[in-house]
MILO-397042 format. One record per atom (N, C-alpha, C, CB): residue in three letters; x, y, z. Coordinates in steps of 0.02 Angstrom, whole numbers, plus 50000, padded with zeros to 5 digits. Glycine has a CB too. Layout:
<pts>
AlaXYZ...
</pts>
This chain:
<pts>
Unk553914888549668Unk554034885149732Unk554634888349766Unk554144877449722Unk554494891349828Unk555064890949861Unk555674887649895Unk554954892449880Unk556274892549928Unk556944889349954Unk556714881049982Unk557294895050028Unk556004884950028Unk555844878250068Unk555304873750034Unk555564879950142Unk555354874449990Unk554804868049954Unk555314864849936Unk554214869449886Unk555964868349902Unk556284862549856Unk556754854849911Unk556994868049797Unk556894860949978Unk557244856050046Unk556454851550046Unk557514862150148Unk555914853950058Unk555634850250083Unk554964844350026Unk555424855150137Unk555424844349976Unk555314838349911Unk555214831649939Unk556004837549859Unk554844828549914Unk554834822749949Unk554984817549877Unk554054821549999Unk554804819449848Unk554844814749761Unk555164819749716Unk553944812449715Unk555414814649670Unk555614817849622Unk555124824249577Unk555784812349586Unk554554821149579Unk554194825749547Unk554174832349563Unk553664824049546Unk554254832449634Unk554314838149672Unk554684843549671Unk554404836749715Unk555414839049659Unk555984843549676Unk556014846949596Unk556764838949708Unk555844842449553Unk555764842949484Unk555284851149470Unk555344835149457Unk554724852749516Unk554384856549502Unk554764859749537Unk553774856149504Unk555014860149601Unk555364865449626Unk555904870049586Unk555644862749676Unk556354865249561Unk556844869749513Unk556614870949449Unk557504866649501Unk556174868949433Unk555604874349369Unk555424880149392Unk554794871349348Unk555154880249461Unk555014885949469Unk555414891549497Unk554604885249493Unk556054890249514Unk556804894349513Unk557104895049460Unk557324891749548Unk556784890849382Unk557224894749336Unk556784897849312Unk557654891649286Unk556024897749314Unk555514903849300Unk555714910649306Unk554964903549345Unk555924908949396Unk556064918049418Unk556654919149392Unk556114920849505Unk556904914949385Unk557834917649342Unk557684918349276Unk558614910949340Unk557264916049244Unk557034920449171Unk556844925749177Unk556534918349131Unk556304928749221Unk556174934349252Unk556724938849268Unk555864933049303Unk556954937249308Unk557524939649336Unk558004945549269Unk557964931949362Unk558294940349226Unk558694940249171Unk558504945449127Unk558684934149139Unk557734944149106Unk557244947749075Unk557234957149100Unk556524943149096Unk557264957549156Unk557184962549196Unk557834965849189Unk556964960649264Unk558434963049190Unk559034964249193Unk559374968849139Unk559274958449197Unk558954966849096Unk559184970249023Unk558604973448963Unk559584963948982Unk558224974749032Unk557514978448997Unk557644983448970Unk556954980649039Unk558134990549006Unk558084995748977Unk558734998748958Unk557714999449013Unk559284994148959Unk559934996148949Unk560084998848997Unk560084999748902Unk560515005048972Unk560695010349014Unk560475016049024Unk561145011649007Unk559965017548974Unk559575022149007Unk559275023049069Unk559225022648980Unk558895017849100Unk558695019349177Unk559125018749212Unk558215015849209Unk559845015249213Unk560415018149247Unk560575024049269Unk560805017349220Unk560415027949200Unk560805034649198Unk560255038549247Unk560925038349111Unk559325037649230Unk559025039649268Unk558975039449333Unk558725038949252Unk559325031749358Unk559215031949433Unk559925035449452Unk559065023749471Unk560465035049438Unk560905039449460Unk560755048349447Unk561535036949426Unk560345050449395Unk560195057649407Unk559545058049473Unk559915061349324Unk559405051549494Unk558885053749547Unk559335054249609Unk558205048249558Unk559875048549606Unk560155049849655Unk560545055549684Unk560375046249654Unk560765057549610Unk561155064649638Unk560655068649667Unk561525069449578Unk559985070449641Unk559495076049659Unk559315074249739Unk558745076049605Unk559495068449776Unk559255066349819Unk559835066749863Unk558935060949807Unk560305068849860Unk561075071949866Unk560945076049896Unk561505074349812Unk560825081749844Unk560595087649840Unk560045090649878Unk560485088049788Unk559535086449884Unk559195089749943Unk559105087050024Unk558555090649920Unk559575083450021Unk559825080150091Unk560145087550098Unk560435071750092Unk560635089750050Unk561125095950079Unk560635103750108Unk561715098649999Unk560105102850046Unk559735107950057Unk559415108050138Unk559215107750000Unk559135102950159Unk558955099050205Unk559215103050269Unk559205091950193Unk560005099250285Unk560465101650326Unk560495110550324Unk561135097950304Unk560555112050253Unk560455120050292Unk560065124450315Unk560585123750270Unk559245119250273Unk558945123750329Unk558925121350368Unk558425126350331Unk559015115450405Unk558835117550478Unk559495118650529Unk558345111450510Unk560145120650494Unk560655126150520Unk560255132850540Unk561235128050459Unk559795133750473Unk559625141050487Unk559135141050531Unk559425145250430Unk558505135950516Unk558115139050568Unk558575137150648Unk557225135450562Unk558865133650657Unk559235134650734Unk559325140550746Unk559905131750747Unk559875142550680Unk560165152350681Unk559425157050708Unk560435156250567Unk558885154950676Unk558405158150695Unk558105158550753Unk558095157150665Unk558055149750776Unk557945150250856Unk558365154750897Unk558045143850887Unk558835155450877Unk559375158050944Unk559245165050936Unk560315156350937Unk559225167050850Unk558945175250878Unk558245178650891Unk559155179950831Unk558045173050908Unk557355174150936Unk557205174150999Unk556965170150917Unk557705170851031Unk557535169851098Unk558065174951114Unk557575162151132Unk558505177851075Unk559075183151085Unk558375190151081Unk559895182951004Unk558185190951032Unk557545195351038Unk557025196951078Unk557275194451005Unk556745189551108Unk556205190651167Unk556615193651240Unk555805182251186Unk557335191451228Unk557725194951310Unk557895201251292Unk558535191051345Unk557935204051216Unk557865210951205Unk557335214751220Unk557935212051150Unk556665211951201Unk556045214351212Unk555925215151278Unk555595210751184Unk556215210451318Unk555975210751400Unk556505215851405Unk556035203051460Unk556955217151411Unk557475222251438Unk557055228751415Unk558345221651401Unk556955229451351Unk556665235551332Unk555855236351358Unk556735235851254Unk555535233051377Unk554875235051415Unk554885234251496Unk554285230251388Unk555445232751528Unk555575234151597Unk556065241651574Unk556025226551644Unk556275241951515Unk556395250451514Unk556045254051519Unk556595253451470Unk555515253151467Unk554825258851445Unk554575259851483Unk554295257851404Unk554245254351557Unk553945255651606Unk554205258951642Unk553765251751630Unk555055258851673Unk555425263951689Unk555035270551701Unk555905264451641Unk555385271651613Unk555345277951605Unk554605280451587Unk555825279551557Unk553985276551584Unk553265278051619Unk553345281351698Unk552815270151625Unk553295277451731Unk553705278051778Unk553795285251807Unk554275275451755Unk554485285551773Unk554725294951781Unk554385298151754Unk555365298151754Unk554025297451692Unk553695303151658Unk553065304151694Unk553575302051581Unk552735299651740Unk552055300251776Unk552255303151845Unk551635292851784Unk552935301551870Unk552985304951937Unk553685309351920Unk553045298952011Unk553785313151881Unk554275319151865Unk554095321951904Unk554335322851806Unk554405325251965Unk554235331851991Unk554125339251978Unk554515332052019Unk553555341551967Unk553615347951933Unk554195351951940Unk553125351751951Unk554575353151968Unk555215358751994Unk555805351852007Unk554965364752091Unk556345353451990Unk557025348151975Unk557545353251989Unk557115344351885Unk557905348352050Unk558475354152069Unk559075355752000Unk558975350552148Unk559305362252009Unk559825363751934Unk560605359551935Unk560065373751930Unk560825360751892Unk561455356851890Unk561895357651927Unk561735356951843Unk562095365151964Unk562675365252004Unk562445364152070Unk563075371451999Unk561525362752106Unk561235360252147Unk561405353352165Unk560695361052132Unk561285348652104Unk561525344352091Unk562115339452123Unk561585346352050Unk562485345152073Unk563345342552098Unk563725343052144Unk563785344552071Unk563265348652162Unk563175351352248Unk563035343252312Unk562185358052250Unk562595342152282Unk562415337352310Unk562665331152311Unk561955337252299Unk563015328952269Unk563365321552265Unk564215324452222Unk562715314552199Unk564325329852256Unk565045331152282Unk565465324452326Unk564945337952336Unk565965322652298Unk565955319252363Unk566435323452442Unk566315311252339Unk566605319452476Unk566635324352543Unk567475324652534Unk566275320352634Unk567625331252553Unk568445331652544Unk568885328452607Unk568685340152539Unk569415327852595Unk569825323252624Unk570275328652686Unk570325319252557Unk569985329052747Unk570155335252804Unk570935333852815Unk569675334552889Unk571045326352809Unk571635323252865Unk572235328252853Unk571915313952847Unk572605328252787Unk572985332352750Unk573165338552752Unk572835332052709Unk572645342252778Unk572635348452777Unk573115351652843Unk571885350252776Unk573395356652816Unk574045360352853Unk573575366352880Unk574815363352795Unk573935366952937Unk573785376052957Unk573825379852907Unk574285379953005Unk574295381152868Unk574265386852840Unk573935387252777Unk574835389052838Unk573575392052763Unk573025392152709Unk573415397752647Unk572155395752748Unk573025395952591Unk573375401752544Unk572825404152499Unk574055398952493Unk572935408652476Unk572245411152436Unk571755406152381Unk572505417452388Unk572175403052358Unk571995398852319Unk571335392852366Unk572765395752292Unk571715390652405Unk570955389252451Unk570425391452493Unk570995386552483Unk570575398552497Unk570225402952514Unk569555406452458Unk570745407152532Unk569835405352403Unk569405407752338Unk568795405052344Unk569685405652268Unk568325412052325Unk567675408152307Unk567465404852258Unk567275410952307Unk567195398652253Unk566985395452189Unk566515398652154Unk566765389352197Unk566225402752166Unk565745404752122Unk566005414552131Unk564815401452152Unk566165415952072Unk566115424352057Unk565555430052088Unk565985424951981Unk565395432252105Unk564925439852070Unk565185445552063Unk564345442652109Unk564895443952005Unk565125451751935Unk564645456851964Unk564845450351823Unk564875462651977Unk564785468752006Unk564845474451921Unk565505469852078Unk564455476051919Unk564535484951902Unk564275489251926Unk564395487451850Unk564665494451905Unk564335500851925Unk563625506351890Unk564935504551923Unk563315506651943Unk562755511051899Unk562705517451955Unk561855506351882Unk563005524351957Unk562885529951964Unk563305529552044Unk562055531951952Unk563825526552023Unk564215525552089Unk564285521052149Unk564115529652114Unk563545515752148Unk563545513152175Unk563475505252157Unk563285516052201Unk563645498652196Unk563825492552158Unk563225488152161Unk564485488852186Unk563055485452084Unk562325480952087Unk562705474552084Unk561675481952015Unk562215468652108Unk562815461252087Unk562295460552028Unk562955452052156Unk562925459751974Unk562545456251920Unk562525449251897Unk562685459051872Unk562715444351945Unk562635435751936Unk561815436051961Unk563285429552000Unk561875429951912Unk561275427451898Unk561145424451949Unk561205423751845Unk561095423151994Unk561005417052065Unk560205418152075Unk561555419552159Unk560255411052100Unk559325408952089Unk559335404752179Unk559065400251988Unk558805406252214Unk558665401952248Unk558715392752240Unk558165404352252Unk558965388952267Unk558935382352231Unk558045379052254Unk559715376452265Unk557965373552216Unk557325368552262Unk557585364452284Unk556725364852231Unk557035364952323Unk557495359852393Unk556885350952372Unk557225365552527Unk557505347152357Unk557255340352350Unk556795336352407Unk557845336552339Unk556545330252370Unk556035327452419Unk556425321352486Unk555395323052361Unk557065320152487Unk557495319352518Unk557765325152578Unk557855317852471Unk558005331152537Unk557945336952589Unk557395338952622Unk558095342152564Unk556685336852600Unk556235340252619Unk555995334952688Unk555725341952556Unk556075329352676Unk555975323552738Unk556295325852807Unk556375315852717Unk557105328352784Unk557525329652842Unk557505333052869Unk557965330052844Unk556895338352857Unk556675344452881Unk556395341552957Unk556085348352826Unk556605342353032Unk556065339753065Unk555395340953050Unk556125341053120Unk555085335453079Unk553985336853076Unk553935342653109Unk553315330453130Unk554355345653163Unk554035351153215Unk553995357353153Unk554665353453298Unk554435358353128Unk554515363653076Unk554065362353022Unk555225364053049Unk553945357252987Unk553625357152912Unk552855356252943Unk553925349652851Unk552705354553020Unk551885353853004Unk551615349952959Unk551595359452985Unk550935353852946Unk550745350952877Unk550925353452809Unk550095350952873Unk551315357752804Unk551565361052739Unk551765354552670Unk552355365952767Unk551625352852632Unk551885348752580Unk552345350652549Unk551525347152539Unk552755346452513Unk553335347152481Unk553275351852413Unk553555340152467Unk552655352452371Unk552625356052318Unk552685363752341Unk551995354152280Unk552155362652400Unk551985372052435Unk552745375952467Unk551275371652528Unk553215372652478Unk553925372452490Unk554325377252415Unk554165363052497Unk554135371052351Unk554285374752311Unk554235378652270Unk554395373652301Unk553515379852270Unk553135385452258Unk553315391752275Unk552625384852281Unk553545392052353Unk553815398552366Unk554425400552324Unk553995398952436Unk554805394852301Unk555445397452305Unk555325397552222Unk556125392752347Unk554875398352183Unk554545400452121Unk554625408552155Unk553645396552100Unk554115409752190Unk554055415752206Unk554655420952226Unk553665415052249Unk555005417852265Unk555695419352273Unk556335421252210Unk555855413552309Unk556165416052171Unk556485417752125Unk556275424252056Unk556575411452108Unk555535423652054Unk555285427352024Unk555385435352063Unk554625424352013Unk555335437552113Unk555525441552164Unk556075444352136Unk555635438452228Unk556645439752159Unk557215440452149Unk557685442752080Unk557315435552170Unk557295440252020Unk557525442151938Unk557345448151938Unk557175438251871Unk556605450351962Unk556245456351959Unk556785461451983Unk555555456052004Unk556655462052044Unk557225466752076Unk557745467452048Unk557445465252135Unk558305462952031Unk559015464552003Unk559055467151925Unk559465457552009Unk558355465151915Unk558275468151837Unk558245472851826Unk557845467151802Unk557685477251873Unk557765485351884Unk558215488651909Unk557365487851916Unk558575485651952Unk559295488051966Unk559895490551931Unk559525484251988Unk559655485651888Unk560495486051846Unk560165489651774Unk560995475651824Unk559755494351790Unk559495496151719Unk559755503751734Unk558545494851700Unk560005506951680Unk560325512451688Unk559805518051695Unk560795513251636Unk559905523251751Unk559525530451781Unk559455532351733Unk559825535851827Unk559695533251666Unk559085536751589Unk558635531951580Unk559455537951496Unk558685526651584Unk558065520351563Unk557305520751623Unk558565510251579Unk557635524851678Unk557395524551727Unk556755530051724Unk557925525051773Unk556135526251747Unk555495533551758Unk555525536051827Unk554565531151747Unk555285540851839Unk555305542851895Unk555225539251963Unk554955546651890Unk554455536851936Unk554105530651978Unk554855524552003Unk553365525751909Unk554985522551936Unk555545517551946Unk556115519152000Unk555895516651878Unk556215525251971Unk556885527052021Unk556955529052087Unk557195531652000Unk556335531852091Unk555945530852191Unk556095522552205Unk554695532352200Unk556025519152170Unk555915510752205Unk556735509552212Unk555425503152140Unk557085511252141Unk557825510252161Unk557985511952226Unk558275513952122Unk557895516452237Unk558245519552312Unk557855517552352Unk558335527252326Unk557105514852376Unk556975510952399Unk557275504052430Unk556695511152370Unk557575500452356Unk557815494652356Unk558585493852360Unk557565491852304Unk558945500552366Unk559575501452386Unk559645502252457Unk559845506652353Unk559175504152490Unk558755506752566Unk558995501352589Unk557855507852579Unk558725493452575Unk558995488952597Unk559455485852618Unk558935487652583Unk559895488352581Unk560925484452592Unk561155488752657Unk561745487552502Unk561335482552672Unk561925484152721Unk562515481652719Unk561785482952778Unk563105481952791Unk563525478652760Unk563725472152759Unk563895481052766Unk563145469452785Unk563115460552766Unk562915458752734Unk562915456152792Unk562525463552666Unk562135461052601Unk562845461052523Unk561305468552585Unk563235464452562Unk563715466852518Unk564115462452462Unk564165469652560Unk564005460952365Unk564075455752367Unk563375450252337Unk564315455752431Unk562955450352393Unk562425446552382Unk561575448552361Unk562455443652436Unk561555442352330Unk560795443352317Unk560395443152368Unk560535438952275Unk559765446152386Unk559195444952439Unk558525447052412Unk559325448952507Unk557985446952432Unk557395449152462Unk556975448752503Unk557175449152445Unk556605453652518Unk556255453652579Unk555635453752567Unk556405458452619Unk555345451452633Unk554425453152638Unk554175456952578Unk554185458552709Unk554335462152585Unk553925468252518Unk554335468152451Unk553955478152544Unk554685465952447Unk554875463652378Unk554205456652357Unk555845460452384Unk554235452952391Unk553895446252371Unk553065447952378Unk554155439452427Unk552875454052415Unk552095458052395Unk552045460852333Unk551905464352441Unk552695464852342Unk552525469652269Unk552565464852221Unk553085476252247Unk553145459652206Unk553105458352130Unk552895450752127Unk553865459752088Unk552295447952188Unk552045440852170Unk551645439052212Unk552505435752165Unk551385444052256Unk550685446552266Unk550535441852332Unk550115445152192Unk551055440752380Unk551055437252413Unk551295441652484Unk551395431952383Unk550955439852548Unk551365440752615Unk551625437052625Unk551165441752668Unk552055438352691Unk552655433452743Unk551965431752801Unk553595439752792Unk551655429152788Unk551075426752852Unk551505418852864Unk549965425652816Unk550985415352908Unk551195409652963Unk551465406152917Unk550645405453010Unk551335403652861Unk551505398952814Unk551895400952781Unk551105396752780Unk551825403652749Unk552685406952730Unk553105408552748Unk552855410652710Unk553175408752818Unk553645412752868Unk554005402452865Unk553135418452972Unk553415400952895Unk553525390652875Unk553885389652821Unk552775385552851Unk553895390452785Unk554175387752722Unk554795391652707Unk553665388252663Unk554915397252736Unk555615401252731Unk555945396552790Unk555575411052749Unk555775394952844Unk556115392952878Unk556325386452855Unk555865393552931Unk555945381352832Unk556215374252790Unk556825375752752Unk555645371252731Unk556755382252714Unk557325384552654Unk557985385052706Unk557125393752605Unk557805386952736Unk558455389452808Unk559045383652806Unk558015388952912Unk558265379452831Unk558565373152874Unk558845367952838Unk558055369752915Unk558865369152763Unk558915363752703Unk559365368052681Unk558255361452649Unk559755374352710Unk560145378752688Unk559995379152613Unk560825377152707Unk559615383252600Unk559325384052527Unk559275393252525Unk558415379152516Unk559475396852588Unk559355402952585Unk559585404652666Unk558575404452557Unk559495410752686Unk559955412252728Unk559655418752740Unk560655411752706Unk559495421152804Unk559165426752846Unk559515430852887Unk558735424452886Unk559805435752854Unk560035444152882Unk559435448452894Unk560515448752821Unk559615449352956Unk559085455452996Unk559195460253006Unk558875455253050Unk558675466453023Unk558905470453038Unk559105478252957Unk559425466053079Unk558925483353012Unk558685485153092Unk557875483753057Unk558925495553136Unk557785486053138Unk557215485853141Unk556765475953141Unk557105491253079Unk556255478453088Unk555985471853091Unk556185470053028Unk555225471053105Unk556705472452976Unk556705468352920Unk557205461852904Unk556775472752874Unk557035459252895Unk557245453152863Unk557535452452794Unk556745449352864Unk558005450252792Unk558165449252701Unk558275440352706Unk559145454652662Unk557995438952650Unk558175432552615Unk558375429652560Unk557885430152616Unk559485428752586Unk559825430352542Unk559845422152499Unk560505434152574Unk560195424352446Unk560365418652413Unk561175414952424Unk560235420752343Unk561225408452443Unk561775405452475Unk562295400652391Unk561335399052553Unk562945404352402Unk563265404052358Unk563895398952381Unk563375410852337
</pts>
């Protein structure tokens, strides 16, 4: 019988059964109390520790997997950075321009602009100097330039600023194509030049003096070639379109036209 049977006794008999049946469960009770000694003591305190123990385990992992969230989402903003790279550089590798201006073209180009204000009348050699050398020797008395100087290519930026009246329909590759040719021209010639009169065949040494025929005294110094240089060694004339495309080089100052006499033309290299 329960709390509320025994309040709610109405006879003795009642209340009588009620507290019989509260010292039932307190025999029970008692009974239970001293069932197993101390042994299941000891057992429920080794459960409790183990239950300690993986409460702790618990807490660290999920320290770690947090640690893990964060470098995961630290990883996916790696991954995006690095595939807005790769496409990049897809990108450049699908539109590389066959021909890439050279390094001192370059630096040429994003020079920045010198500062005029400062400058005094009087000049001294030192700013007068040329930045760039040519090494001269001698072969049989007379002076070959032996620097390497190359026509530059003229970029697709330079090639825009070209007015339309001048470029026509000419494209930007056919621009630098010539100046392939130009340059190939140009190695050719100074190569046989500077090759010494014993190395020389007969045939050869008619063309030397041929190609010495050329200089004057505004070549003096510099590299050039002309019309029949760029037939003989790349199988090409100065017709309408090429005459076009020398003139773009002009105008993008990429080369530079001494005349004369007569009808020849040289097209020097600008240093």
């Amino acid at each position: 019988m329960s709390e509320r049977m025994v309040s709610e006794a109405r006879t003795v008999e009642e209340l009588q059964d009620a507290f019989n049946n509260k010292f039932d469960s307190l025999d029970v009770c008692m009974g239970l109390l001293g069932l197993g000694g101390q042994e299941p003591l000891d057992h429920m305190q080794d459960i409790r520790q183990q239950l300690h123990s993986i409460r702790r385990d618990i807490e660290y992992f999920r320290s770690e997997v947090e640690k893990g969230k964060s470098y995961l989402e630290q990883a996916k903003q790696e991954l995006s950075l690095l595939s807005a790279l790769n496409a990049r550089l897809n990108h450049i590798r699908d539109n590389l321009p066959a021909r890439l201006p050279s390094v001192l073209q370059h630096q040429q180009l994003h020079r920045p602009k010198p500062d005029l204000s400062n400058i005094g009348i009087t000049n001294t050699a030192a700013n007068t100097a040329a930045s760039i050398c040519i090494q001269q020797e001698s072969c049989s008395g007379k002076d070959v330039v032996k620097a390497s100087a190359r026509f530059q290519y003229i970029t697709i930026d330079e090639f825009e600023e070209v007015p339309k009246y001048i470029r026509g329909r000419l494209q930007y590759e056919q621009v630098n194509k010539v100046v392939d040719d130009l340059n190939k021209a140009l190695a050719t010639k100074y190569s046989l030049m500077r090759k010494p009169r014993s190395k020389l065949s007969l045939v050869d040494m008619k063309l030397v003096n041929v190609l010495r025929s050329q200089n004057n005294a505004d070549t003096k110094g510099r590299m050039f070639v002309c019309g029949e240089d760029l037939k003989r060694w790349c199988d090409i004339k100065v017709d309408t379109s090429t005459r076009t495309v020398l003139t773009i080089l002009r105008t993008a100052k990429k080369c530079q036209e001494i005349r004369g006499p007569g009808s020849m033309i040289r097209y020097t290299v600008l240093v």
